[in-house]
LOZATOR-838454 format. One line per field, with one value per residue (C-alpha): x, y, z; residue number from 1; residue in three letters. Coordinates in steps of 0.2 Angstrom, whole numbers, plus 5000, padded with zeros to 4 digits. Layout:
# residues N
xx c(X;...)
yy c(Y;...)
zz c(Z;...)
seq c(NUM;...)
type c(ALA;...)
//
This chain:
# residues 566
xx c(5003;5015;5030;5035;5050;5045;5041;5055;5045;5055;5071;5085;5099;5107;5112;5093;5088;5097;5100;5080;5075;5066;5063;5077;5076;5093;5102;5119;5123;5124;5142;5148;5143;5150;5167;5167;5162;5166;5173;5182;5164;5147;5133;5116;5100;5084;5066;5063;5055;5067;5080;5094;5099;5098;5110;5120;5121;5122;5138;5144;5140;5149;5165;5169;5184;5177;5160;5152;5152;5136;5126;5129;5127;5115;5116;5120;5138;5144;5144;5158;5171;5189;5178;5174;5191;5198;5184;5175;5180;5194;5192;5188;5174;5164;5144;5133;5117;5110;5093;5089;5098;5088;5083;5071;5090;5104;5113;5101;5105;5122;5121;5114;5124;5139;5130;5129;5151;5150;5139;5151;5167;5161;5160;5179;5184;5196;5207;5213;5220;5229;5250;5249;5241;5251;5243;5241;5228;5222;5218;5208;5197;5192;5188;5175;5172;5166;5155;5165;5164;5160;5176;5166;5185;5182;5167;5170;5186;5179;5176;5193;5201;5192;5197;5217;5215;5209;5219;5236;5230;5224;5236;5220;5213;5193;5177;5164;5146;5134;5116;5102;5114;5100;5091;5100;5100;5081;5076;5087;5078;5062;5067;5080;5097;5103;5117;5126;5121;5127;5145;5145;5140;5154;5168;5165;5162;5178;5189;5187;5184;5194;5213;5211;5224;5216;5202;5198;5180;5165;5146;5134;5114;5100;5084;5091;5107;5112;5122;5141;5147;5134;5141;5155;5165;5183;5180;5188;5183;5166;5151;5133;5118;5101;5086;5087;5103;5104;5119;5112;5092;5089;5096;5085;5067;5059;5058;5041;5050;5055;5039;5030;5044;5039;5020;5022;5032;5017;5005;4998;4999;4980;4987;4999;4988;4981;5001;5005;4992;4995;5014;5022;5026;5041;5055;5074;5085;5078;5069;5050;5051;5041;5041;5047;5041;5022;5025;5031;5018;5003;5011;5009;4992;4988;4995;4984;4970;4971;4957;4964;4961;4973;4984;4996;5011;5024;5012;5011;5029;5034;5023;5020;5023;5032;5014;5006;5021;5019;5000;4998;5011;5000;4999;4984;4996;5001;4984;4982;4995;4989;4974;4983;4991;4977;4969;4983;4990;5008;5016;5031;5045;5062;5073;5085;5099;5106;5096;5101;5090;5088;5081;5065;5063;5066;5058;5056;5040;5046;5063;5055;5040;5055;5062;5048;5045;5064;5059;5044;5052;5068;5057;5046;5029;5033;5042;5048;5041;5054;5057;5052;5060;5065;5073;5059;5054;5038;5032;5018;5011;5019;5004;4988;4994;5002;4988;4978;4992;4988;4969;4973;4982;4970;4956;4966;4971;4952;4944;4956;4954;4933;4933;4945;4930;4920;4904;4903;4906;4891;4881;4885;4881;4866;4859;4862;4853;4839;4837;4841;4845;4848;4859;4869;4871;4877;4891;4896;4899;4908;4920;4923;4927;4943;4947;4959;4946;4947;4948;4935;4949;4950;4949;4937;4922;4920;4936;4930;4913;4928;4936;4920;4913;4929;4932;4912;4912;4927;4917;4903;4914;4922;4908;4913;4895;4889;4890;4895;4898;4902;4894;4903;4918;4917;4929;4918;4917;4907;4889;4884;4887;4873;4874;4866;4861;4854;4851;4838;4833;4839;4848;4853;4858;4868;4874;4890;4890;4902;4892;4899;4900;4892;4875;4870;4850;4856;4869;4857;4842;4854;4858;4841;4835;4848;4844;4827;4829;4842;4833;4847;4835;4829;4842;4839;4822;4827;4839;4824;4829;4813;4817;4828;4834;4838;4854;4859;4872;4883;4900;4909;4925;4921;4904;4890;4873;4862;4843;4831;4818;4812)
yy c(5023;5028;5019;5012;4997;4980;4968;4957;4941;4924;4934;4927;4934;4950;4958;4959;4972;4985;4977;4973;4987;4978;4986;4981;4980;4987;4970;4977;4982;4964;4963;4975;4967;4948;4958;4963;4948;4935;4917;4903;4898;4907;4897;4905;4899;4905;4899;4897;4911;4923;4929;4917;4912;4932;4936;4924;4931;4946;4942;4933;4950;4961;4949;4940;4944;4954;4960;4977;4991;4997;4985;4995;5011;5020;5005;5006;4997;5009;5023;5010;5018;5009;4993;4994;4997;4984;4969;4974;4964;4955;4936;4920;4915;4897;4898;4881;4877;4860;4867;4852;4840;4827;4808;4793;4785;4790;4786;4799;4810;4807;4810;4826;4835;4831;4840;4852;4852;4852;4866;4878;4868;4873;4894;4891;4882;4897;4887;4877;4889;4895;4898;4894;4877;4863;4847;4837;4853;4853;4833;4835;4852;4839;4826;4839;4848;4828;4827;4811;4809;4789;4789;4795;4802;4812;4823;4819;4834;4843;4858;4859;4854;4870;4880;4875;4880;4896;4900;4896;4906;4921;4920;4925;4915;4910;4911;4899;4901;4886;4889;4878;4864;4856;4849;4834;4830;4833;4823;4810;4808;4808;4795;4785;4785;4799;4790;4791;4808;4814;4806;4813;4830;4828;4824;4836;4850;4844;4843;4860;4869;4863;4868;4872;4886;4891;4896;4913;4912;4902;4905;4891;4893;4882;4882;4870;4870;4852;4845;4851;4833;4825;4837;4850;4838;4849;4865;4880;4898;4891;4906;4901;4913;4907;4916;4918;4928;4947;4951;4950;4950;4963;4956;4940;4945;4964;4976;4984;5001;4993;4985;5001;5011;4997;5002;5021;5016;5009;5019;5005;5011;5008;4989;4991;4983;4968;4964;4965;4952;4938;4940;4947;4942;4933;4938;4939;4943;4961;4963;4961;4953;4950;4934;4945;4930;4934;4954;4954;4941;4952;4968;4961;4954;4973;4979;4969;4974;4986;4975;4957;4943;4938;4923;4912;4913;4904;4889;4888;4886;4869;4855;4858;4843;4845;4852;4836;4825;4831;4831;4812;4809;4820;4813;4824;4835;4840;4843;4853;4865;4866;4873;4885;4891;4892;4902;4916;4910;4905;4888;4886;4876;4867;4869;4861;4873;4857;4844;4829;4820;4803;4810;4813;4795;4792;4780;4788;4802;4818;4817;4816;4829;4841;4840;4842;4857;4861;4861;4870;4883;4884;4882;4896;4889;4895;4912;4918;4930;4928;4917;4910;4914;4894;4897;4890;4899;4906;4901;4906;4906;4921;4926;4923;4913;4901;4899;4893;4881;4874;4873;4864;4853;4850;4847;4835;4825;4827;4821;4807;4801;4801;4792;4780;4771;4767;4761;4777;4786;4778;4781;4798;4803;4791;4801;4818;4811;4805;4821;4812;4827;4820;4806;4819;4828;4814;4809;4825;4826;4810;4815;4832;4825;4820;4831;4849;4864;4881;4888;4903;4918;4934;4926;4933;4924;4924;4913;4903;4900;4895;4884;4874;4874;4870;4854;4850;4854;4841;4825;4828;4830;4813;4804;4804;4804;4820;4836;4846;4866;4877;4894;4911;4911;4929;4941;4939;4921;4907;4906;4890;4874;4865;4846;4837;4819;4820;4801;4802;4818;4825;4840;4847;4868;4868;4884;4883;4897;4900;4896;4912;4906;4890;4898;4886;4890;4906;4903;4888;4900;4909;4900;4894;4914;4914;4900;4905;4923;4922;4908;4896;4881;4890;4884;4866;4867;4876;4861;4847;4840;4836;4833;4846;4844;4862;4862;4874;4869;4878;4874;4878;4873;4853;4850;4855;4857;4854;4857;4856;4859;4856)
zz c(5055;5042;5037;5054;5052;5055;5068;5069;5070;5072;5066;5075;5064;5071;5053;5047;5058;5051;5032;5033;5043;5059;5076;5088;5108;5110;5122;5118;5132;5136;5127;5138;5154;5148;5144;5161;5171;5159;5164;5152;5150;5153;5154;5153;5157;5152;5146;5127;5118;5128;5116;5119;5100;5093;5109;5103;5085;5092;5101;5083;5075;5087;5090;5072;5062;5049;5056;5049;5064;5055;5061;5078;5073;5086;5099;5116;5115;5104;5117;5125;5111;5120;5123;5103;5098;5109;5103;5088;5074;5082;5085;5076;5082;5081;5083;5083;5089;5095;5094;5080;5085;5091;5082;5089;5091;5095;5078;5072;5082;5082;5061;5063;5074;5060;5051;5062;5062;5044;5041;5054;5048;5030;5036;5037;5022;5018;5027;5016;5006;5022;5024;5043;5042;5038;5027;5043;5050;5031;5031;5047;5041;5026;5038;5044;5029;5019;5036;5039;5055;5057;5071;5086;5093;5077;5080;5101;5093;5079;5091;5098;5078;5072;5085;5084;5065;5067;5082;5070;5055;5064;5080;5091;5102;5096;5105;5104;5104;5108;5108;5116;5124;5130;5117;5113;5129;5132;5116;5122;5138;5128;5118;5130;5124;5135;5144;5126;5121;5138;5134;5117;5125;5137;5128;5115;5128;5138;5124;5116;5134;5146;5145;5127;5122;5106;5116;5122;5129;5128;5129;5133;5132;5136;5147;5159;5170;5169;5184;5179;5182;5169;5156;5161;5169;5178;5168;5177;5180;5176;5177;5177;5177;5178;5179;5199;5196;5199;5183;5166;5170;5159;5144;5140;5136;5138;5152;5157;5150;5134;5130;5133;5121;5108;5110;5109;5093;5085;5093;5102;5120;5124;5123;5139;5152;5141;5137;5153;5159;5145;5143;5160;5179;5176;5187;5181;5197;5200;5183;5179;5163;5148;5134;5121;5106;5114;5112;5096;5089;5098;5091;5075;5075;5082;5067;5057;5068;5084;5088;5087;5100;5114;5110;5119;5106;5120;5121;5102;5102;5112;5118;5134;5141;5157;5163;5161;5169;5184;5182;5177;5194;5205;5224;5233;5239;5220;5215;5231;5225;5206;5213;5222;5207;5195;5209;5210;5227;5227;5233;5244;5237;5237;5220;5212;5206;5195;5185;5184;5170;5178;5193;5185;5184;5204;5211;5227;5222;5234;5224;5205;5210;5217;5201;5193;5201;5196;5180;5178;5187;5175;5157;5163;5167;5185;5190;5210;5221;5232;5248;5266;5281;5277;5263;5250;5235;5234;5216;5206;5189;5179;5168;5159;5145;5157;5168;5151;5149;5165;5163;5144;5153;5168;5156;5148;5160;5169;5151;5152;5170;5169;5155;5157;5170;5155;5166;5175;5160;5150;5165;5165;5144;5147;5159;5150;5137;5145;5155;5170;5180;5199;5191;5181;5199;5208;5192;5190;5208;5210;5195;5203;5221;5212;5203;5201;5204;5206;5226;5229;5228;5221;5203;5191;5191;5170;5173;5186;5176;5158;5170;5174;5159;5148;5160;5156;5140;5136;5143;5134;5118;5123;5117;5098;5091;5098;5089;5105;5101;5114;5108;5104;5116;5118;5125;5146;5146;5137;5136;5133;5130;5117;5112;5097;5096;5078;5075;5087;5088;5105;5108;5125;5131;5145;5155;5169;5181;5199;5215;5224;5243;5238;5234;5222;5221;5213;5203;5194;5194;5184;5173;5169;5166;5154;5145;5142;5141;5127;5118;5117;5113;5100;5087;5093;5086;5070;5067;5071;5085;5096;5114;5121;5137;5149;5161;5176;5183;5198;5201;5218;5221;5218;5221;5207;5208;5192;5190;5173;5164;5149)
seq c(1;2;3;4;5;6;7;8;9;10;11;12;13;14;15;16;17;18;19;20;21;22;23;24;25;26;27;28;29;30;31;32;33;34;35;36;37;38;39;40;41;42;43;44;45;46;47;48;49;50;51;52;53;54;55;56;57;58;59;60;61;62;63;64;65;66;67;68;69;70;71;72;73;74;75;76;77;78;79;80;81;82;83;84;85;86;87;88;89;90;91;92;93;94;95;96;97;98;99;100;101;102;103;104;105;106;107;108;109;110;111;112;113;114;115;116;117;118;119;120;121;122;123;124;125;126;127;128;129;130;131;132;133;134;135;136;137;138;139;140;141;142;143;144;145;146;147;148;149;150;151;152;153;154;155;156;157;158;159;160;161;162;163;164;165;166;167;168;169;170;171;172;173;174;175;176;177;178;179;180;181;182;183;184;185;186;187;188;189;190;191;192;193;194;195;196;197;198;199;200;201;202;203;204;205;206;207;208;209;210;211;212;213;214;215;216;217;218;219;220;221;222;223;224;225;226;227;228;229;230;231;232;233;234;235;236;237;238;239;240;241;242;243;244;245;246;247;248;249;250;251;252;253;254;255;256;257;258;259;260;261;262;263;264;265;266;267;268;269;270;271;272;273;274;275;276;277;278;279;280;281;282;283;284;285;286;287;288;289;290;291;292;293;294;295;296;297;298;299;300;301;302;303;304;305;306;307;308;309;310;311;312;313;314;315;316;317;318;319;320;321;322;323;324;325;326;327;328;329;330;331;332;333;334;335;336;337;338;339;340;341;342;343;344;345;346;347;348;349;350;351;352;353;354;355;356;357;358;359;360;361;362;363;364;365;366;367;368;369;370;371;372;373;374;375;376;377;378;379;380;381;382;383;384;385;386;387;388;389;390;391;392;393;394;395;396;397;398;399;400;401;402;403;404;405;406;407;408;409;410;411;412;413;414;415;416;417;418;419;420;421;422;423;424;425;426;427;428;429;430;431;432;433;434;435;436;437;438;439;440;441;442;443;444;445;446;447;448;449;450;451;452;453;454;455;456;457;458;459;460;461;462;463;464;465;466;467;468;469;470;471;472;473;474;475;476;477;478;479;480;481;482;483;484;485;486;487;488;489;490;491;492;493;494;495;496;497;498;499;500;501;502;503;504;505;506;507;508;509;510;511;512;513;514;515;516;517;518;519;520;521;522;523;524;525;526;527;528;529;530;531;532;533;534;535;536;537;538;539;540;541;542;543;544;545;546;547;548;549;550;551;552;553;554;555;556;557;558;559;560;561;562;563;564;565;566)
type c(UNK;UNK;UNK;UNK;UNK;UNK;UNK;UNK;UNK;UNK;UNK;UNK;UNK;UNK;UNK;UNK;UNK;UNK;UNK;UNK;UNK;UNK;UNK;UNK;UNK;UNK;UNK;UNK;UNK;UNK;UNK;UNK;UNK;UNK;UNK;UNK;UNK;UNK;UNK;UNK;UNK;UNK;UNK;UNK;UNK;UNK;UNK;UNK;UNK;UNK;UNK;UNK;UNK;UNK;UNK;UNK;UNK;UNK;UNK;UNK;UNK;UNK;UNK;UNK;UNK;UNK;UNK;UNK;UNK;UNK;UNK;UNK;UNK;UNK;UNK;UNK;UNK;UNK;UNK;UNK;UNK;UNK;UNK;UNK;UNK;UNK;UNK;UNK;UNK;UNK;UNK;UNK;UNK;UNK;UNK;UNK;UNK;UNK;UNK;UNK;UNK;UNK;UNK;UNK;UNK;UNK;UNK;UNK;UNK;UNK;UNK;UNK;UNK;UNK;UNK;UNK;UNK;UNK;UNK;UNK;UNK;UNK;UNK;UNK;UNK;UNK;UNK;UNK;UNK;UNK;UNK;UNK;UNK;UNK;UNK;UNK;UNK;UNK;UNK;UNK;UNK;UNK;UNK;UNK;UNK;UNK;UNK;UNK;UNK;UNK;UNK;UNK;UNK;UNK;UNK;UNK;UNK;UNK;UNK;UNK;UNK;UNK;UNK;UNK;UNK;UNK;UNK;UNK;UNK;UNK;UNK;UNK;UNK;UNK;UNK;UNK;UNK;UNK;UNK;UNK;UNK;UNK;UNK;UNK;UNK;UNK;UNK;UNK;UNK;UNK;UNK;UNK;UNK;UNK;UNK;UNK;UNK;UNK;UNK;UNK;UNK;UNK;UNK;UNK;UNK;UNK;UNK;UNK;UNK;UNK;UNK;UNK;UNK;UNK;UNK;UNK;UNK;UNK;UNK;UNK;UNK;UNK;UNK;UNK;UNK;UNK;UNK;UNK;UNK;UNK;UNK;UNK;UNK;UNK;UNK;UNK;UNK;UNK;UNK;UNK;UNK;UNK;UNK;UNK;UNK;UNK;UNK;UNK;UNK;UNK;UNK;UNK;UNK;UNK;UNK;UNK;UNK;UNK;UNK;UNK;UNK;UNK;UNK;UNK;UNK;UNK;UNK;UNK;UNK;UNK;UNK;UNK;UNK;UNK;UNK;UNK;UNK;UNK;UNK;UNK;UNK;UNK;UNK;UNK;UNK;UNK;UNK;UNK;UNK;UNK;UNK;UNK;UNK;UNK;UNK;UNK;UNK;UNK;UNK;UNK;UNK;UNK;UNK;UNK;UNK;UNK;UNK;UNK;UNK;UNK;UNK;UNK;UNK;UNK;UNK;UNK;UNK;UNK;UNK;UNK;UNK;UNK;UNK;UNK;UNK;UNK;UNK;UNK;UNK;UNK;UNK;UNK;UNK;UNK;UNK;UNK;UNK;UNK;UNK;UNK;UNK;UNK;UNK;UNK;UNK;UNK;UNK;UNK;UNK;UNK;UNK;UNK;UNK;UNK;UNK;UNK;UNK;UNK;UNK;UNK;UNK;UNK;UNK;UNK;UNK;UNK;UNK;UNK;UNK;UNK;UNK;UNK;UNK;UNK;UNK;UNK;UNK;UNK;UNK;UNK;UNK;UNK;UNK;UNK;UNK;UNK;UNK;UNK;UNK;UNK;UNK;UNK;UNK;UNK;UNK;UNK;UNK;UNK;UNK;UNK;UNK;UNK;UNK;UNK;UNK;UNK;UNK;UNK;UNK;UNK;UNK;UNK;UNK;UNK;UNK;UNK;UNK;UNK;UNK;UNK;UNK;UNK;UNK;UNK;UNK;UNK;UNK;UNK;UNK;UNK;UNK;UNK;UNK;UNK;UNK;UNK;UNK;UNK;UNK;UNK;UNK;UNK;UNK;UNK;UNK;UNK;UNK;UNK;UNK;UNK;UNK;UNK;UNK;UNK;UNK;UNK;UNK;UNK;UNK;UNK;UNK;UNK;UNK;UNK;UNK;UNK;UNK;UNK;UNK;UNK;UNK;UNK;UNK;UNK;UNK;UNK;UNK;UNK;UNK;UNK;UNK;UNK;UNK;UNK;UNK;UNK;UNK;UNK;UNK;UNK;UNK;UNK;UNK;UNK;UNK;UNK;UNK;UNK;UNK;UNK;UNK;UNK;UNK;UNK;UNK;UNK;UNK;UNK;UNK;UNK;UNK;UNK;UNK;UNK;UNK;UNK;UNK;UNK;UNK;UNK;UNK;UNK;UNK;UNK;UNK;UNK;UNK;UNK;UNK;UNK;UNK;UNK;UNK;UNK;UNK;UNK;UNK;UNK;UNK;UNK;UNK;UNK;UNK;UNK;UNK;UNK;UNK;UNK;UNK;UNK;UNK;UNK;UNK;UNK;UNK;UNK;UNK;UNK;UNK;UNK;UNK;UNK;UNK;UNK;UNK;UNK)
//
C-alpha cells in the first residue's frame, strides 16, 4: 500500500494528526458554523464513540491563545481567512472533561473531579507570575493549584475563579470547554448519590455560566440532554443540539461520502458495503451517519489483513447496560417491540427530549419504559426514520452491530430467566441427556412461549438459524459440567452445536435450522442430513464417548420441533 499515514485509533488529541501524521476526517468546518450560530452556552448531544472529545480539542486547537495555525494547514476552515484572522489564536480558553469522574461514593467522586480543577488550574500556573492579578487572585489560583479544595464553595467556583484570572491578565473574555457532562451524573445514578452530584454539577455550572463577564462562550457535550432545571438552572441564550437536530449533523461521526474517501485512501473500497451494514444507519438531522470508532478500528484490522473478520468495536467500548434494563423490565408489550426490532421492522414511539434521572425509577411502568426508550434512543442503540402522522418517532435499530448487542442481550436475559426455575431446568438437561427427544420438545417449547424470538421477515435465515441456536446454545452451556462447543462459527452461520458429558461417556450433536412458514418436517429433515452427511458425530467417537445422541431441531418464531436419532 505504500507509505499511507496512519489510522488515527483512540487519538482524541487534535495536534497529532499533523505532528504524528494521522488521517483526519476534515470536522473544521464545524468551528465555522458554531461562530455563526453560537449561544452563551452550546450544549451538544451525541452518542459515545461519535467524535465528541477530538471536536472539542479541536475547538481548543483552533481558539487558544497561542495555538499553531499549522495544525490547519490544508483544512476546510482556513479557506474562512477573515474568520481566521478574527478567532485563530485569540482567546484563553479552559477545557475539562468529566469523562472519569465517577466513584462508588460520592466523596470519591467528589475527590476526583478536583483533580480534575487541578490538573486544568495547573495548565495556567503562569499566573502567578502575572502583573494583572493581585495576591488575593494569586491566594485563590494556589488554592486550586494544591488541589485543596475541601470547602465545597471552593471547587462549586473553581471554574468561574479561573476564568476571572485569565479574563484580567489577557483582557479577553475566555471560552470554556466541557466534555462528557454526563458521566458523573450517570455513575451517580448507578451508584446512588445522584441528588448530590447533581448539586455539585449545578452550582459549578451556574456559577461560571450564568452572568459570568469573563466569559465569552461555552461548549457542553454529553450523550444525554439532562432536564435544564436538574442542571442548567436560568442560563440564558442557551442552544441545545441533539442528534434529532438539522444544524451540525455532519460534524459528529462520518458521512457515507467521507467514509468512502477513507477507503479509496487505503485502497479498501471492496470493503464499502460490509462497513456499511455493521457500522451505518444512524440518522443525524439530514445526515446518514456512521460510528467513526467502528470505521477506524475495522480500517485498521484491514490493514493487518484485507481479510479480517467483522467486529463490533462501539459495543467493546461501554457496557451495554441500558439494553438489558429495559429488558429485565419487559411487560409483553416490550418484548412484542424487541422482536420487531431485531427483525428489521421499526416501532412507533413517544420521546423525551429531556431526561430527568429519577424518572427511570418511576413507579408508574409506561413513564420508566418511555424513558427507557428516551435513552436508548439518545446513546445510539436506536436511530429515527422519521415520524407518524401522530407525531411519534419511528425508531429502529441502526445497524448490524447493534442488532448483535440486542441478541447478547436477549440471550442473556433468556439463559437467565430458564434457568432461574431450577426444576424445569433439570428436567430439561436430564432429558438431552437421556435422548429424551419428546420431552426436550415439549421444554423447549415451554421456554420459548415466553420468550423474545425472531418474527418471519425479510431477515436472512443464516441469522435467524444464529439467533436460535445462540439462545440454545446458552442453556445448555448453563449447566457448568458440560463441555459445550459451538463449532467453526463461520462467516454463513453456525453449524452445529456438539456437547460432551465426559464422566459418563455421552456426547450429543445438535443442529438449529429456521422452520420457513412453519415447515418443520423439512427444516429437521435438514438438519439430520446434515448431521450425518457431514459426520459431526464423528469426533464424539474419536474423543470416547459412547452414547451419542442426534438432534434436529426447527425453530419458527417460538415454537420448535425436535426429532432424533441415534
Amino acid at each position: 500500500m505504500g507509505m499511507k499515514k496512519k489510522l488515527p485509533v483512540g487519538i482524541e488529541f487534535f495536534s497529532d494528526f499533523k505532528t504524528r501524521d494521522y488521517y483526519y476526517v476534515d470536522k473544521t468546518g464545524f468551528i465555522r458554523e458554531l461562530l455563526n450560530g453560537c449561544g452563551s452556552v452550546n450544549l451538544f448531544t451525541r452518542p459515545r464513540r461519535f467524535g465528541k472529545s477530538l471536536n472539542m480539542d479541536m475547538l481548543k486547537s483552533f481558539f487558544e491563545i497561542g495555538t499553531s495555525a499549522r495544525l490547519f494547514d490544508g483544512l476546510e476552515i482556513m479557506g474562512e481567512t477573515e474568520l481566521c484572522e478574527e478567532y485563530m489564536g485569540k482567546y484563553p480558553v479552559i477545557s475539562v472533561s468529566l469523562k472519569d469522574i465517577e466513584g462508588v461514593d460520592f466523596q470519591t467522586a467528589y475527590d476526583s473531579l478536583c483533580i480534575v480543577m487541578r490538573d486544568e488550574a495547573e495548565r495556567f500556573d503562569f499566573l502567578l507570575e502575572s502583573e494583572k492579578l493581585t495576591s488575593y487572585d494569586k491566594a485563590k489560583l494556589i488554592r486550586l493549584l494544591e488541589g485543596n479544595l475541601e470547602k465545597a464553595a471552593d471547587l462549586h467556583s473553581s471554574l468561574k475563579v479561573l476564568t476571572r484570572l485569565l479574563h484580567k491578565h489577557y483582557d479577553r473574555r475566555v471560552i470554556i470547554l466541557i466534555d462528557e457532562y454526563d458521566v458523573p451524573l450517570d455513575k451517580a445514578y448507578q451508584n446512588g448519590y445522584y441528588q448530590q452530584m447533581a448539586a455539585l454539577i449545578r452550582s459549578l455550572f451556574s456559577q461560571a455560566l450564568k452572568t459570568n463577564k469573563s466569559l465569552y462562550f461555552a461548549v457542553i457535550t454529553g450523550c444525554l440532554r439532562i432536564a435544564k432545571e436538574s442542571i442548567f438552572t436560568g442560563l440564558n441564550h442557551f442552544k441545545v443540539r441533539t442528534i434529532s437536530d438539522v444544524s451540525y449533523a455532519e460534524y459528529f461521526g462520518f458521512t457515507t461520502y467521507e467514509v468512502k474517501e477513507l477507503l479509496s485512501y487505503y485502497e479498501m473500497e471492496e470493503k464499502f458495503d460490509e462497513i456499511k451494514e455493521w457500522y451505518d444507519g444512524y440518522h443525524f438531522g439530514n445526515f446518514e451517519v456512521y460510528c467513526p470508532w467502528d470505521v477506524i478500528n475495522q480500517c485498521d484490522k484491514f490493514r493487518d489483513s484485507i481479510d479480517a473478520p467483522m467486529e463490533a468495536h462501539w459495543e467493546n467500548s461501554s457496557s451495554n447496560s441500558i439494553v438489558q434494563d429495559i429488558l429485565e423490565n419487559a411487560t409483553a408489550t416490550t418484548k412484542d417491540q424487541i422482536e420487531a426490532l431485531i427483525s428489521y421492522e421499526c416501532v412507533e414511539k413517544e420521546l423525551v427530549p429531556e431526561l430527568t434521572y429519577t424518572d427511570l425509577d418511576n413507579e408508574d411502568v409506561d413513564i420508566r419504559q418511555t424513558y427507557l426508550w428516551s435513552v436508548l434512543f439518545s446513546t445510539g442503540y436506536l436511530t429515527e426514520m422519521g415520524k407518524t402522522e401522530k407525531g411519534l418517532h419511528k425508531l429502529v435499530i441502526p445497524n448490524r452491530e447493534v442488532r448483535g448487542i440486542y441478541e447478547k442481550k436477549i440471550r442473556s436475559w433468556y439463559k437467565g430467566t430458564v434457568t432461574s426455575n431450577t426444576g424445569r431446568w433439570q428436567e430439561f438437561c436430564k432429558a438431552v441427556k437421556m435422548g429424551e427427544a419428546g420431552e426436550v420438545q415439549k421444554l423447549l417449547n415451554e421456554f420459548m412461549a415466553d420468550s423474545i424470538s425472531i418474527r418471519d421477515t425479510f431477515v436472512q435465515k443464516t441469522m435467524k438459524e444464529n439467533f436460535y441456536h445462540g439462545m440454545l446454545l446458552g442453556l445448555l452451556q448453563a449447566e457448568g459440567n458440560w463441555i459445550v462447543k459451538s463449532n467453526s462459527e463461520t462467516g454463513t452461520g453456525y453449524t452445529d452445536i456438539r456437547l460432551e458429558i465426559p464422566s459418563e461417556k455421552i456426547g450429543c450433536v445438535i443442529e438449529v435450522k429456521y422452520a420457513e412458514d412453519g415447515k418443520y418436517e423439512d427444516a429437521c429433515a435438514r438438519a439430520m442430513k446434515q448431521i450425518n452427511l457431514k459426520g459431526y458425530a464423528d469426533g464424539l467417537k474419536k474423543s470416547g464417548i459412547e452414547v451419542i445422541h442426534k438432534y434436529g431441531v426447527a425453530c419458527y418464531k417460538k415454537t420448535c420441533k425436535v426429532i432424533y436419532s441415534r
